[in-house]
VEXVOLUM-947605 format. One line per 10 residues: number of its first residue (from 1); their letters; for each residue x negated, y, z negated of C-alpha. Coordinates in nm, 2 decimals, m for minus. Layout:
<rs>
NUM) a) X Y Z; ... .
</rs>
This chain:
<rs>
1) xxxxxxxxxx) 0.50 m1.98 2.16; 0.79 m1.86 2.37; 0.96 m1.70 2.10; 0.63 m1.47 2.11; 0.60 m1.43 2.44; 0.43 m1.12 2.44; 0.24 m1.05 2.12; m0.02 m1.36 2.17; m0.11 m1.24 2.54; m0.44 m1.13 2.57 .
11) xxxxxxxxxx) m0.50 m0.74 2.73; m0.77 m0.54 2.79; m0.89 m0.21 2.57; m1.13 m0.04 2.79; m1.38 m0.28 2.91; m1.30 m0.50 2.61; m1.02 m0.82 2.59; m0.85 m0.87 2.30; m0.70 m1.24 2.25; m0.35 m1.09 2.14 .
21) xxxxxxxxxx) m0.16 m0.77 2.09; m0.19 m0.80 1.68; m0.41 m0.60 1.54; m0.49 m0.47 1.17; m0.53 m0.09 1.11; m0.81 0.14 0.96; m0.68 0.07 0.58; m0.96 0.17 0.34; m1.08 m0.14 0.08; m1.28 0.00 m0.16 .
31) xxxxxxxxxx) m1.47 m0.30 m0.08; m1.83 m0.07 0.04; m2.13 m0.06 m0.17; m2.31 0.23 m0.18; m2.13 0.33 0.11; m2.19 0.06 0.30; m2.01 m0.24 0.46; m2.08 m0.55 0.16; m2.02 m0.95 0.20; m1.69 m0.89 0.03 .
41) xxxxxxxxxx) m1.58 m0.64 0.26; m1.73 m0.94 0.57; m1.51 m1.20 0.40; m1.23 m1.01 0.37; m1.22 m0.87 0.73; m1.30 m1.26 0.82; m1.02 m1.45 0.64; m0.81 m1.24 0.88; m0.95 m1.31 1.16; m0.95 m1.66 1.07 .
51) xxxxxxxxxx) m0.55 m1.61 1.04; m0.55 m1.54 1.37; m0.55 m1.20 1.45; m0.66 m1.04 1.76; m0.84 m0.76 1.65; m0.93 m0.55 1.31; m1.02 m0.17 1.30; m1.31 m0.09 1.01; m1.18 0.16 0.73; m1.27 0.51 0.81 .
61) xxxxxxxxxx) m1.59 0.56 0.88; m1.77 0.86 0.74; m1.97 1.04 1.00; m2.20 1.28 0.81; m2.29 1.38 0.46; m1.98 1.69 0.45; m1.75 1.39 0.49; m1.88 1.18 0.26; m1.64 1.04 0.03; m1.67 0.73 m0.28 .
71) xxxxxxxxxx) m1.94 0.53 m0.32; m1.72 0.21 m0.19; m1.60 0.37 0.10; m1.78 0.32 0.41; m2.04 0.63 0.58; m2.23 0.54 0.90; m2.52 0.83 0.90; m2.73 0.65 0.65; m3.01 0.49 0.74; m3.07 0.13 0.77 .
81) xxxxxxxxxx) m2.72 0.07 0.80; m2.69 m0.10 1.15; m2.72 m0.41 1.00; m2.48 m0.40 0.74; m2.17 m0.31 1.03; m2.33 m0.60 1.22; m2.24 m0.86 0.93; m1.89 m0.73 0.94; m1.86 m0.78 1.33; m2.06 m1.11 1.31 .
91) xxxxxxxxxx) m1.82 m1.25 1.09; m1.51 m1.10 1.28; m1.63 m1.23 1.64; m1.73 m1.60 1.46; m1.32 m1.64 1.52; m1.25 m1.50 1.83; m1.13 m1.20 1.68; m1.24 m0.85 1.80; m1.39 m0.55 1.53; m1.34 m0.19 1.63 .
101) xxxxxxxxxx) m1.44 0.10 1.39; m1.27 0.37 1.28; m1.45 0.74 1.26; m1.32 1.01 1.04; m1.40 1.28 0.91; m1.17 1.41 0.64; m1.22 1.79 0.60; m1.03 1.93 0.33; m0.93 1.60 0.17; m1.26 1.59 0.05 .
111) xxxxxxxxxx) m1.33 1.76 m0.26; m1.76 1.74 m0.26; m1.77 1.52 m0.58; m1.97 1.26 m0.39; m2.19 1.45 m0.17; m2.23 1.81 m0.41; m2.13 1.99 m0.09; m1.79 2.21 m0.04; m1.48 2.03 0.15; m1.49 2.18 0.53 .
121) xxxxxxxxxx) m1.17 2.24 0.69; m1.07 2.47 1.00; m0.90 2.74 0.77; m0.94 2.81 0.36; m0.64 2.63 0.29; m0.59 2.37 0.06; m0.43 2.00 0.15; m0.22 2.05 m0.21; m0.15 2.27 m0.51; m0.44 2.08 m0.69 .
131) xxxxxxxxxx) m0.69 2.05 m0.40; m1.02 2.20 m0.35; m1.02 2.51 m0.11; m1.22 2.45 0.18; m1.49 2.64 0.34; m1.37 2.75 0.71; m1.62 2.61 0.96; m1.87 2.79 1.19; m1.94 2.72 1.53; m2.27 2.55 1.42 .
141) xxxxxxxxxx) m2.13 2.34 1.21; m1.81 2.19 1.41; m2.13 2.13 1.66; m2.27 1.92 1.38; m1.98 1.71 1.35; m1.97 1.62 1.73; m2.35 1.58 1.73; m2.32 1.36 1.40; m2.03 1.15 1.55; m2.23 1.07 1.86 .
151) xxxxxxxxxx) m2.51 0.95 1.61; m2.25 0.68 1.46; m2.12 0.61 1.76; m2.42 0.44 1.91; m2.55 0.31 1.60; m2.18 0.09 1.60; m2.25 m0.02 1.94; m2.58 m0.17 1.85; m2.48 m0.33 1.56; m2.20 m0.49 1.80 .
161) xxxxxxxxxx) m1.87 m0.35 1.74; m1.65 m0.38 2.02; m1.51 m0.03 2.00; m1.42 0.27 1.85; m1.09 0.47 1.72; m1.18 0.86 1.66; m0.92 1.02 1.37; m0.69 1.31 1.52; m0.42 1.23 1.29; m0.30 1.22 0.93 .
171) xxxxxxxxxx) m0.41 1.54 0.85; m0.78 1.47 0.84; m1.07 1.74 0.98; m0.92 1.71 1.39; m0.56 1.77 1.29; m0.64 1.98 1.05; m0.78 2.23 1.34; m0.48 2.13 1.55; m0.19 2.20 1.30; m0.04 2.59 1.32 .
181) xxxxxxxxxx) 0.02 2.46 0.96; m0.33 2.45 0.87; m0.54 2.63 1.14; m0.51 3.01 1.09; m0.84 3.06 1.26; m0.86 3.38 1.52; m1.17 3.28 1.71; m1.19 3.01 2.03; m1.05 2.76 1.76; m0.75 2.91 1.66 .
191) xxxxxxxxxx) m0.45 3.06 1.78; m0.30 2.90 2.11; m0.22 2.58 2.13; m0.52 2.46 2.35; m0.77 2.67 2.13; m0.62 2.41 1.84; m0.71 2.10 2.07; m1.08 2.25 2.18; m1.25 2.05 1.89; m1.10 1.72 1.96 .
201) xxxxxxxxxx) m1.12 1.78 2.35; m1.57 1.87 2.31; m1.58 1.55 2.01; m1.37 1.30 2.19; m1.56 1.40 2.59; m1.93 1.47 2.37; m1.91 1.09 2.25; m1.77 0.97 2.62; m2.01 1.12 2.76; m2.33 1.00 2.51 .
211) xxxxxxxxxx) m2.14 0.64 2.59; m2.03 0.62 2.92; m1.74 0.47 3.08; m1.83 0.11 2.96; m1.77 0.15 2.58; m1.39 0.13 2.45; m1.27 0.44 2.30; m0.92 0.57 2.18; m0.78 0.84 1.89; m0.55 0.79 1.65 .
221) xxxxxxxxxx) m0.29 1.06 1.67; 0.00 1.15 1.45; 0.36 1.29 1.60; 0.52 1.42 1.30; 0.34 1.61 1.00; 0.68 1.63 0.81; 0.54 1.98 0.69; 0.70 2.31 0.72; 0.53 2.50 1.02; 0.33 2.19 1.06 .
231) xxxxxxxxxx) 0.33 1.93 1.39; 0.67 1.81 1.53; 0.78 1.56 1.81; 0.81 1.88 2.00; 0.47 1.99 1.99; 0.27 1.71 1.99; 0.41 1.48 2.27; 0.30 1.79 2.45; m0.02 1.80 2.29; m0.09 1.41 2.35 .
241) xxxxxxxxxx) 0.06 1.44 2.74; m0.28 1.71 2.74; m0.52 1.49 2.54; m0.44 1.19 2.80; m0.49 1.41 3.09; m0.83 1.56 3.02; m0.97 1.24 2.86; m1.12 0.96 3.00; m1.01 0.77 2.71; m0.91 0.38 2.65 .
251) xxxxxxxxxx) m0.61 0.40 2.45; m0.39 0.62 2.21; m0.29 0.46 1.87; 0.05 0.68 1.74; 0.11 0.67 1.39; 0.26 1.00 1.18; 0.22 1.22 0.86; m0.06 1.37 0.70; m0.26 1.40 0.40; m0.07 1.69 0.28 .
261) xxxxxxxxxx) 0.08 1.76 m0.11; 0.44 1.68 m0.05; 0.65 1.40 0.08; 0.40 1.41 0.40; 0.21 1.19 0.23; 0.49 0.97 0.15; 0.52 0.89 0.50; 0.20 0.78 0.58; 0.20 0.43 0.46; 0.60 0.40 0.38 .
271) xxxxxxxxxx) 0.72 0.19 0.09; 1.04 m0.01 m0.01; 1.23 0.27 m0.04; 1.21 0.34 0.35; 1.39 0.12 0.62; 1.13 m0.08 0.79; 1.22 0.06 1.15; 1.25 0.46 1.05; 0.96 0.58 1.15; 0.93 0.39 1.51 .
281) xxxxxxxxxx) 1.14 0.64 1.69; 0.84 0.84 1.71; 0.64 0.59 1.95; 0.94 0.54 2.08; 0.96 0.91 2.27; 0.58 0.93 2.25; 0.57 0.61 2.51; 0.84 0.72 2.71; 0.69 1.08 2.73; 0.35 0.90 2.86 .
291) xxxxxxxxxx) 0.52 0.64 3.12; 0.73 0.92 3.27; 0.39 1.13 3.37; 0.28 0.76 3.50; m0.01 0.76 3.24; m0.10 0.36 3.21; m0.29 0.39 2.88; m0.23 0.12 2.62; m0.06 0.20 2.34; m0.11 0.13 1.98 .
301) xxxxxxxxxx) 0.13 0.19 1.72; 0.16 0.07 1.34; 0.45 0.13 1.10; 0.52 m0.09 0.84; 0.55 m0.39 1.10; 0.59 m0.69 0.84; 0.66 m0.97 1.10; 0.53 m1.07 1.42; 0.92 m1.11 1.54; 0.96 m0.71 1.48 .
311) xxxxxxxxxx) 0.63 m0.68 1.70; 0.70 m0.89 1.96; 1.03 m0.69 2.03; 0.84 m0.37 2.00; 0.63 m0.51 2.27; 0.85 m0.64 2.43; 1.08 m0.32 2.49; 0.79 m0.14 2.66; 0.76 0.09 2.33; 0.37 0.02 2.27 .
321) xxxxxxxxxx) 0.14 m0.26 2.38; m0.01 m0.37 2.05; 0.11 m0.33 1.73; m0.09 m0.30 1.41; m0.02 m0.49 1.07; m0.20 m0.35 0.79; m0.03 m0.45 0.46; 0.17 m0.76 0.61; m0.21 m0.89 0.69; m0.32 m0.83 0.26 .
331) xxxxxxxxxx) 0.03 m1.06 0.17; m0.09 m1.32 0.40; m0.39 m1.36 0.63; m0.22 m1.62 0.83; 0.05 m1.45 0.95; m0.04 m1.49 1.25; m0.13 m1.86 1.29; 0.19 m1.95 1.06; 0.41 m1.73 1.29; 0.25 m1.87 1.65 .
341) xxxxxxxxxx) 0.30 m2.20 1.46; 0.66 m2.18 1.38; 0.60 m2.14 1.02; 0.74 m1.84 0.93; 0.93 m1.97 0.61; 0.59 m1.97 0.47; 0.45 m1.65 0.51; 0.41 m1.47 0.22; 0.57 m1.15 0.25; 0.49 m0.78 0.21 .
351) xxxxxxxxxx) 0.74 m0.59 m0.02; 0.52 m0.26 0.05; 0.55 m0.17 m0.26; 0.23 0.01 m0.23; 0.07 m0.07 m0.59; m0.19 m0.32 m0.51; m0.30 m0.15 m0.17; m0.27 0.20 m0.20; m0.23 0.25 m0.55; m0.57 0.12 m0.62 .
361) xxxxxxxxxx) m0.72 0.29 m0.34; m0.62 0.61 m0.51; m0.79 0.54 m0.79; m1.11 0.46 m0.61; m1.08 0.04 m0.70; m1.10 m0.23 m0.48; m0.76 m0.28 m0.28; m0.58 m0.61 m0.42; m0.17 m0.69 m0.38; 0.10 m0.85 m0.54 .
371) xxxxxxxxxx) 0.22 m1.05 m0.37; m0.18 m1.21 m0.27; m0.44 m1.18 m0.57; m0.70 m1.34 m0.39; m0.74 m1.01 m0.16; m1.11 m0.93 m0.18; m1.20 m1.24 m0.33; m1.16 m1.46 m0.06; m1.51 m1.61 m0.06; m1.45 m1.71 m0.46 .
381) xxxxxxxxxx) m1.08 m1.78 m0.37; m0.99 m1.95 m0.08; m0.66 m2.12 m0.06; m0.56 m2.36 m0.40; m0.53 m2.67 m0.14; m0.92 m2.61 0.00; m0.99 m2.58 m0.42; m0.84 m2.90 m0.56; m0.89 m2.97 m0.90; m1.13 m3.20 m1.02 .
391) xxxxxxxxxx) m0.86 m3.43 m1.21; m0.51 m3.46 m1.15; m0.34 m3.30 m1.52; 0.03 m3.26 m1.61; 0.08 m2.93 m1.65; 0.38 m2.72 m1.81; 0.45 m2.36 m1.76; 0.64 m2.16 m1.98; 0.84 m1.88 m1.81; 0.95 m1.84 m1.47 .
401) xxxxxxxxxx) 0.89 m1.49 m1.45; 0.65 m1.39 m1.17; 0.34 m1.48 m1.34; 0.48 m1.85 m1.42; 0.62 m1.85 m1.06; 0.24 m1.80 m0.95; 0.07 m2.01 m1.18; 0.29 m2.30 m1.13; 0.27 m2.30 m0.73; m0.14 m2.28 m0.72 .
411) xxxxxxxxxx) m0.16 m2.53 m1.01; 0.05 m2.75 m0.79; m0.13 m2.70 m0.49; m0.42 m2.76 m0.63; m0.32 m3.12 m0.74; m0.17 m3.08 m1.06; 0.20 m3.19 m1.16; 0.39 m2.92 m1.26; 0.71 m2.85 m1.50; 0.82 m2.55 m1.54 .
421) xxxxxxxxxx) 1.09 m2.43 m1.80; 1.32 m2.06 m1.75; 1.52 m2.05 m2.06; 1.69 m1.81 m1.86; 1.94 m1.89 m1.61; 1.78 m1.70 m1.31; 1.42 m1.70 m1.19; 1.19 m1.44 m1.14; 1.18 m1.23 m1.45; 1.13 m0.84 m1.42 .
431) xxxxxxxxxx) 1.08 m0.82 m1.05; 1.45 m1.01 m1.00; 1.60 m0.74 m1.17; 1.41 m0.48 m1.03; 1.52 m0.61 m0.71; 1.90 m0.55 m0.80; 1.84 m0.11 m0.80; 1.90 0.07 m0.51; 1.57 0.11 m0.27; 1.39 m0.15 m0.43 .
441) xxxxxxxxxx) 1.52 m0.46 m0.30; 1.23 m0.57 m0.13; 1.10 m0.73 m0.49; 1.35 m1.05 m0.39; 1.15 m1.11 m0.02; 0.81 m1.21 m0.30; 1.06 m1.36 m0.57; 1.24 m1.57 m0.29; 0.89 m1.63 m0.15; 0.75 m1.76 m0.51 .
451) xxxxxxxxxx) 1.08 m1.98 m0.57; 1.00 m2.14 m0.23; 0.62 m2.16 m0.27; 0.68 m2.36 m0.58; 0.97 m2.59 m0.45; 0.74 m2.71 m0.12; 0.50 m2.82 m0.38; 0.72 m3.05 m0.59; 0.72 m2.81 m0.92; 0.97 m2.96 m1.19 .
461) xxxxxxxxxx) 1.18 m2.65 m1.27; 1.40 m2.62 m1.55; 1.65 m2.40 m1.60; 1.81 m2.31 m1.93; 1.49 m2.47 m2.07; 1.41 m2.29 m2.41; 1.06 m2.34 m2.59; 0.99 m2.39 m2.92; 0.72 m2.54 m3.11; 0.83 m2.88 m3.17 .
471) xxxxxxxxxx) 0.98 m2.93 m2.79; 0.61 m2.78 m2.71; 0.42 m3.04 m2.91; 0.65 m3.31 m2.83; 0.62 m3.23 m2.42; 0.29 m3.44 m2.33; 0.15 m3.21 m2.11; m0.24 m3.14 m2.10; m0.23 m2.80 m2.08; 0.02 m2.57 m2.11 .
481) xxxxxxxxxx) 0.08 m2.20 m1.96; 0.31 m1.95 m2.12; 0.42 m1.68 m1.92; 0.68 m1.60 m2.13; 0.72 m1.18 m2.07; 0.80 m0.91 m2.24; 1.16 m0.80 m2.37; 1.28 m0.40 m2.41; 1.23 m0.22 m2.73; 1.54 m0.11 m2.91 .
491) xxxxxxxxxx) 1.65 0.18 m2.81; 1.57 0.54 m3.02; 1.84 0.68 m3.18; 2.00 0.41 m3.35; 2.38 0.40 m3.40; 2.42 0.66 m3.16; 2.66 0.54 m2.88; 2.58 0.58 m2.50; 2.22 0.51 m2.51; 2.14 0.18 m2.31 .
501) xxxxxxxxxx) 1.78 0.05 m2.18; 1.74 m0.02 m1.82; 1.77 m0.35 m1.84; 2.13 m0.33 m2.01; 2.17 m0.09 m1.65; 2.11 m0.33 m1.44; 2.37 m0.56 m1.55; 2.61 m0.31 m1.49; 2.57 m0.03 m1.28; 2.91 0.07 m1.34 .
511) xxxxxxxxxx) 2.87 0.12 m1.73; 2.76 0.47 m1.73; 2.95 0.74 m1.64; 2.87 1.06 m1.43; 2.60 1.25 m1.56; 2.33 1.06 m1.70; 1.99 1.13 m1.89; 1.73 0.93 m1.87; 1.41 0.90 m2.12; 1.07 0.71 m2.01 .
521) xxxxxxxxxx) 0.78 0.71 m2.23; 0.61 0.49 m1.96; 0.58 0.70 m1.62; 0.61 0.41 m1.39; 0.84 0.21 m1.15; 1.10 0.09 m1.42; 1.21 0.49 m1.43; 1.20 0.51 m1.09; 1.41 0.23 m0.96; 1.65 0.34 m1.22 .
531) xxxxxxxxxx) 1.67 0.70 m1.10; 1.67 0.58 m0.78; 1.98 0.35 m0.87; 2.12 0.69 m1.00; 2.08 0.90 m0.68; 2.18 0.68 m0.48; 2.55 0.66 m0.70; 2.59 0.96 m0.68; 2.55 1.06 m1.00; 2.45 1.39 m1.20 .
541) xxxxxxxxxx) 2.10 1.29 m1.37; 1.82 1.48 m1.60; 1.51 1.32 m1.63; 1.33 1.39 m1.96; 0.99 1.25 m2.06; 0.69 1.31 m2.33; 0.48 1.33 m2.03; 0.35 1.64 m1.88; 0.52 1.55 m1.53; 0.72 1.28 m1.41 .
551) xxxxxxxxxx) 0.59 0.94 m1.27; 0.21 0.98 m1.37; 0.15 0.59 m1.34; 0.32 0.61 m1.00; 0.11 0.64 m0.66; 0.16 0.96 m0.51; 0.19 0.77 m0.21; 0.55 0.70 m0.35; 0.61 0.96 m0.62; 0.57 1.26 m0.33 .
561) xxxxxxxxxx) 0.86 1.04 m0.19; 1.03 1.02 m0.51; 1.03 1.41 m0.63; 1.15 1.51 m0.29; 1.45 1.31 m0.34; 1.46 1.46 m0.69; 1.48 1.77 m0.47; 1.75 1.68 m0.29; 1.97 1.53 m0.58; 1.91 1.85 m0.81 .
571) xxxxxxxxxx) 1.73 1.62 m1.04; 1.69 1.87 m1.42; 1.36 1.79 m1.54; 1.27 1.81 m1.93; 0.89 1.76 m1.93; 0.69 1.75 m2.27; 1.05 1.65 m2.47; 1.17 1.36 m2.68; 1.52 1.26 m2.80; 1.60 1.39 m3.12 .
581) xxxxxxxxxx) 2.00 1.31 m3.12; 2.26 1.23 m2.91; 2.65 1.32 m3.08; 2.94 1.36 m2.87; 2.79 1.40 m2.55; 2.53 1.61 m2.63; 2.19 1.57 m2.63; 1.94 1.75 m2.85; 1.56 1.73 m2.72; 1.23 1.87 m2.87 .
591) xxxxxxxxxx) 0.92 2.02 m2.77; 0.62 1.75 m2.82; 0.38 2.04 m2.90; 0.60 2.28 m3.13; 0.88 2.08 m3.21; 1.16 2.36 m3.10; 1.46 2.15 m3.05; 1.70 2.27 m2.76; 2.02 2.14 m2.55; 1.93 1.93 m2.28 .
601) xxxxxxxxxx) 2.32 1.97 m2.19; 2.63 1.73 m2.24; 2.60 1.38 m2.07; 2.77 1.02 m2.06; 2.48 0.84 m2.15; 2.14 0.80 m2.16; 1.93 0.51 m2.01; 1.58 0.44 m2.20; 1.32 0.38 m2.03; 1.06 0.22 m2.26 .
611) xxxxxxxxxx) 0.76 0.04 m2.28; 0.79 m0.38 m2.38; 0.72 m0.55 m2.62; 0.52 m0.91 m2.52; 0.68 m1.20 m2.62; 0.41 m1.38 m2.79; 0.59 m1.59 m3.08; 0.38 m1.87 m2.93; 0.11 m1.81 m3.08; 0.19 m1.83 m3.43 .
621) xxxxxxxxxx) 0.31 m2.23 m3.28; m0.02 m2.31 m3.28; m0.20 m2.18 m3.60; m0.37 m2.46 m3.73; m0.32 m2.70 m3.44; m0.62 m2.83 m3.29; m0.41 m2.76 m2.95; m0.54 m2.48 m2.65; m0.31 m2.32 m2.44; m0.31 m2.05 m2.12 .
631) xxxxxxxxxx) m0.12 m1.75 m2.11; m0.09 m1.44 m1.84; 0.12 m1.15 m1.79; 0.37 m0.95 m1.98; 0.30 m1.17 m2.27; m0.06 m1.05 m2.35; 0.06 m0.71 m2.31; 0.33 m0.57 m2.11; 0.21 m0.50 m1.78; 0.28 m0.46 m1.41 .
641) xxxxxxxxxx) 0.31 m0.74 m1.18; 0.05 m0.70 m1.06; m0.16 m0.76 m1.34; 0.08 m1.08 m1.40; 0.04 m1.26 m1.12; m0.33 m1.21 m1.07; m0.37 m1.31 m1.42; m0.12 m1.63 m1.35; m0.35 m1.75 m1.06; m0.65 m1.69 m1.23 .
651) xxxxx) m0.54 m1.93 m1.50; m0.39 m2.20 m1.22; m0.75 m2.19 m1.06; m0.90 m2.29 m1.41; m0.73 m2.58 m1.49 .
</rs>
């Protein structure tokens, strides 16, 4: 406990203690039904507090129909709803834990799909070049939306949540009026920099007032838009020194970016390819700036914190007074507990790699992550030890790849002994050499993490351990697992010299020379941690793909990041092309719609990126053999991780 000295003492929000200075930010689930909290979304929120944190803050909640956004996201104007929000903060305060709510009102982000209604925003502008234009708010209506928050407000207190956070930050409907890069309005809401702040000044004092001084509420607030002509250090500290004056509110929780189509965006929730620390500066001054003009309000902050050690010296600097933990909190619930415990070699890590959490939330799914599968099914899922099997089986996995990484660990927590054969010489498969490129280290912290997982719980590994059929027969196990993988296709353009896949890359980062091509038929994460490996060399590179535009299976949470570095590097892009030759040095591409070939220019090499090919020779072992087997991952069809390791556990919980 000493070592955390200051992250488990308890403090007060408003009228409202909080057992520790953890908490968990608004991080939207998908989990809502019908726009409504569910038991999925109750479980989820409780195996956290369960872990041990102090307090959680709801996903956004929607405040009136103009916000309301997908059917699984949450809205708290509907009626009847009180007693879904009381389930959540039932199951929350069953551990001690304390459950504040998040209101927000998105503006221009939303496009009307969901509610048949135009997106509202302070000015007809756009968030991005592919967003809906919004419809410039009248007086009446920004009354609505103070009148409509008030509403939620009080319907959250009865249903017994401790508190609320209202949204003036990440580019939703409050910054959006306080931004000179997205207000343009020449009424009482525009212009000057206090006309900006007049909305949030009458929403946050309309719903102090409806609540009195008794109820806990803060804003959420972001110091840097990363825009141009947008919010900077230099005119928000300002602007938040103002808000703190003239509110009577409980706290201030700093975070940055916006909603906004360019590399904004890619700050919000940073990935791998951002140091864990680079955005912290910003609380840094923010705190400072607050303590000089002897303002005691508490103060929140959240970026990419991944352990509690990085907390507690946050905390313990005088830079904030709680620090949030949103994705470290999906890779392990008990990070908490484990780290007040002394048990931080078993905390499952975060390797924000954004795919699980924010990828899917794009796409309107149900959160998950790689480096936990059981996120969001923690009431079907709970950990392999509280699941034992219901007879003790010798079990062999084939592959030590992630997905046989995974299955063997839960197979032998649940009970089972487990041998494991690599016929490689290294663990971890795809993810260990993704680890070796430039930005995307991070994949070792989960491949470490599943090497360790399985070594606490007695697994057999082999190394060097090839399968075939007759070693398979001749094993003895009762059930067998292959996670075998996927190897690279061989490369277009055969007998030309200078092509090499990614893989053949990664062995050698010094085998290509200074300008490079590279082609990817797949769009994802292979192309960029290879471009990334590239950049970062200093290389010349041209990026040519079938595809209409680079990285289409990549989250624009990380491809906004991706392009602008592409910016920076002078990155050539050859959309709609494929390779048609490649002779001394230069490379001869054609349009996938009319076939005109052209010059892509003269290069070293190229580097193919390509989609797999599963390893399944395993399955012609057992044609005719009264025998079952398991598989998962790459070696049903090549895959993400993702999709391995969930698969991987599924299978271990089976057996």
């Amino acid at each position: 406990m000493s070592r955390y000295r200051h992250v488990f003492e308890p403090m007060m929000l408003g009228t409202c203690e909080v057992p520790n200075r953890l908490f968990i930010p608004a991080l939207t689930t998908n989990m809502g039904d019908h726009n409504l909290p569910s038991s999925q979304l109750a479980d989820y929120y409780e195996a956290r507090a369960r872990g041990g944190i102090g307090t959680i803050f709801m996903e956004g909640v929607r405040p009136s129909r103009s916000a309301l956004a997908r059917p699984p996201q949450l809205a708290g104007f509907l009626d009847d709803c009180e007693d879904a929000f009381r389930m959540c903060a039932d199951a929350v305060h069953r551990h001690g834990a304390r459950l504040f709510a998040q209101i927000v009102h998105v503006g221009r982000q939303g496009d009307g799909n969901c509610s048949r209604t135009p997106a509202w925003g302070a000015s007809p502008v756009p968030w991005s070049g592919t967003g809906a234009v919004p419809h410039e708010m009248t007086h009446a209506e920004i009354r609505s939306v103070i009148d409509d928050q008030i509403k939620v407000v009080r319907m959250l207190s009865k249903a017994g949540i401790d508190g609320v956070e209202l949204h003036v930050g990440h580019g939703h409907l409050l910054q959006q009026f306080l931004s000179p890069a997205s207000n343009f309005r020449t009424d009482i809401y525009g212009g000057s920099e206090d006309n900006r702040m007049r909305f949030a000044l009458e929403l946050i004092g309309a719903v102090r007032e409806e609540m009195g001084p008794d109820y806990p509420i803060g804003f959420r607030y972001s110091l840097h838009e990363y825009i141009d002509g947008g919010l900077t250090p230099e005119i928000s500290i300002p602007i938040l020194l103002k808000f703190v004056e003239r509110l009577k509110v409980d706290f201030v929780h700093l975070s940055q970016s916006a909603y906004h189509g360019s590399v904004s965006v890619a700050t919000l929730a940073p990935d791998m390819s951002f140091p864990d620390n680079y955005f912290r500066e910003l609380t840094v001054k923010a705190t400072k700036a607050l303590r000089e003009k002897r303002f005691a309000i508490p103060v929140l902050t959240v970026t990419r914190f991944r352990e509690v050690a990085q907390a507690e010296q946050m905390i313990a600097d005088g830079h904030a007074d709680m620090v949030g933990m949103g994705r470290a909190l999906l890779a392990d619930p008990e990070i908490v507990n484990k780290s007040r415990e002394g048990r931080e070699d078993e905390v499952v890590p975060c390797t924000s790699c954004n795919q699980g959490c924010l990828g899917r939330n794009w796409t309107a799914l149900p959160i998950t992550c790689m480096s936990n599968p059981m996120v969001g099914k923690e009431a079907e899922w709970p950990a392999p030890a509280a699941q034992p099997a219901k007879w003790r089986k010798s079990v062999l996995v084939v592959g030590g790849g992630p997905a046989g990484l995974e299955a063997a660990h839960v197979a032998a927590e649940r009970g089972h002994k487990v041998t494991l054969w690599e016929a490689g010489s290294r663990l971890g498969g795809q993810l260990e050499i993704a680890a070796r490129f430039a930005r995307r280290g991070d994949h070792k912290r989960l491949v470490d993490s599943l090497i360790a997982r399985c070594e606490r719980q007695g697994v057999d590994i082999n190394l060097g351990r090839r399968a075939t059929a007759d070693s398979i027969r001749d094993c003895g196990a009762d059930e067998i697992v292959f996670a075998t993988g996927s190897r690279v296709r061989p490369t277009p353009l055969p007998g030309a010299a200078g092509i090499l896949t990614g893989e053949a890359f990664a062995r050698d980062f010094d085998s290509v020379g200074g300008r490079v091509a590279v082609f990817d038929t797949t769009g994802g994460y292979t192309m960029m941690a290879v471009a990334e490996q590239l950049m970062a060399s200093g290389r010349e590179m041209a990026l040519i793909t079938p595809g209409g535009s680079p990285g289409w299976c990549i989250v624009p949470y990380s491809l906004y990041g991706l392009m602008h570095r592409f910016r920076e590097h002078a990155v050539r892009m050859h959309p709609m092309r494929k390779l048609v030759s490649f002779d001394a040095g230069d490379l001869r591409i054609a349009d996938v719609v009319s076939g005109t070939v052209e010059s892509a220019g003269t290069f070293d090499h190229i580097i193919v990126v390509d989609n797999n090919i599963a390893c399944d020779e395993h399955r012609a072992w057992f044609d005719g053999v009264a025998r079952s087997y398991r598989a998962a991952g790459d070696c049903l069809a090549p895959r993400s991780a993702i999709e391995a390791i969930f698969e991987a556990h599924e299978v271990a919980r089976a057996i």
